[in-house]
C-alpha positions in Angstrom: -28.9 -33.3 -52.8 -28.0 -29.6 -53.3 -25.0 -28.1 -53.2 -25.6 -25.1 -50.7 -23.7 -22.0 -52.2 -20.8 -20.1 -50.5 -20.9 -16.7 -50.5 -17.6 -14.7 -49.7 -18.7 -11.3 -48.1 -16.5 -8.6 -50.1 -15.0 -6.0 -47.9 -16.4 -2.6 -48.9 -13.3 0.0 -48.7 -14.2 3.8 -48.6 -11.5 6.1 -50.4 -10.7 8.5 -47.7 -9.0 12.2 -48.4 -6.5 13.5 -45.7 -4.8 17.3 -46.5 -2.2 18.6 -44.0 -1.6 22.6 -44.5 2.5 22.8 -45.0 3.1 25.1 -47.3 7.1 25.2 -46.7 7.2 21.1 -46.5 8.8 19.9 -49.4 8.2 16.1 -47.9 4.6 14.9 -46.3 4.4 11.4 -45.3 0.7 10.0 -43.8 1.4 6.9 -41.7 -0.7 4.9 -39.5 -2.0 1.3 -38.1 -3.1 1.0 -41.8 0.3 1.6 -42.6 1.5 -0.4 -40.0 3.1 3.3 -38.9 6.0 3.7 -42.1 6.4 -0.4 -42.8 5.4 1.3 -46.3 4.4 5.2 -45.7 2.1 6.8 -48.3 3.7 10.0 -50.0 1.4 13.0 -50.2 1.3 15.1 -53.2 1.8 19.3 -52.8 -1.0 21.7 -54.1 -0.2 24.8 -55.3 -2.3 26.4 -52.5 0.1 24.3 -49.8 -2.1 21.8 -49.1 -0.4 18.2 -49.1 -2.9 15.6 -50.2 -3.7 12.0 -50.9 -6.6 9.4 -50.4 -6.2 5.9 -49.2 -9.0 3.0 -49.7 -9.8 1.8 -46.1 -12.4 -1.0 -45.0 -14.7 0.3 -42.4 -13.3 0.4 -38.7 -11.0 3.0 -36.6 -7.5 3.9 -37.7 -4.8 6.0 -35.5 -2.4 8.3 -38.2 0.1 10.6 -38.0 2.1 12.8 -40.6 5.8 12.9 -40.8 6.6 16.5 -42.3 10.1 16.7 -43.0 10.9 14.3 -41.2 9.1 14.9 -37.9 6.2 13.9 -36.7 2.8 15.6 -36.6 -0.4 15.6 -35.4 -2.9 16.2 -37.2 -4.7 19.9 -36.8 -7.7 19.6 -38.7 -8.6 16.6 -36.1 -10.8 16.5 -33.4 -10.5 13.2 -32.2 -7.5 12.0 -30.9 -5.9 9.5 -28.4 -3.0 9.0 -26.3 0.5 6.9 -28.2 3.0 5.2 -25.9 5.4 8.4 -27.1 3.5 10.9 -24.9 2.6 12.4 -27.8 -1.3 11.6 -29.7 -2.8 10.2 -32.4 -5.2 11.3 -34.8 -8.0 8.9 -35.4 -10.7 8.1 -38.5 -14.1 6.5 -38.4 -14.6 4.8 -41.7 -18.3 3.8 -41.9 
């Protein structure tokens, strides 16, 4: 008899860019569900032209994120989708296909 063979079904992740425009920052934070929001937040690096920016590999699905500039928290600007947080404040959201 043949043994039938068991695939495992890798995960495909999608490195995904976010930027946040702070010029006078000198601390950007991107947090999120997939960070489970700042259990361990993900330091953005400064551009020269102000732009704060790093990329995160993310399996497809929907994640809510925020920024925390300088200690507060931001929404996102560049976003157009967004949804309501418990804080009366919203979330940004991404679509990873």
């Amino acid at each position: 008899m043949a043994k039938k063979a068991i695939s495992k079904k890798a995960t495909a992740k999608n490195k995904q860019a976010f930027t946040y425009n702070a010029p006078s920052a000198t601390s950007v934070l991107l947090v999120g569900d997939f960070t489970h929001w700042q259990k361990s937040p993900i330091s953005m690096q400064k551009r020269p032209d102000g732009f704060w920016h790093a990329e995160v590999e993310l399996a497809p699905g929907t994640y809510h994120y925020k920024f925390i500039v300088d200690g507060e928290w931001c929404d996102d600007p560049e976003c157009t989708l967004r949804v309501p947080n418990p804080f009366g404040t919203f979330n940004a959201v991404r679509e990873v296909k």
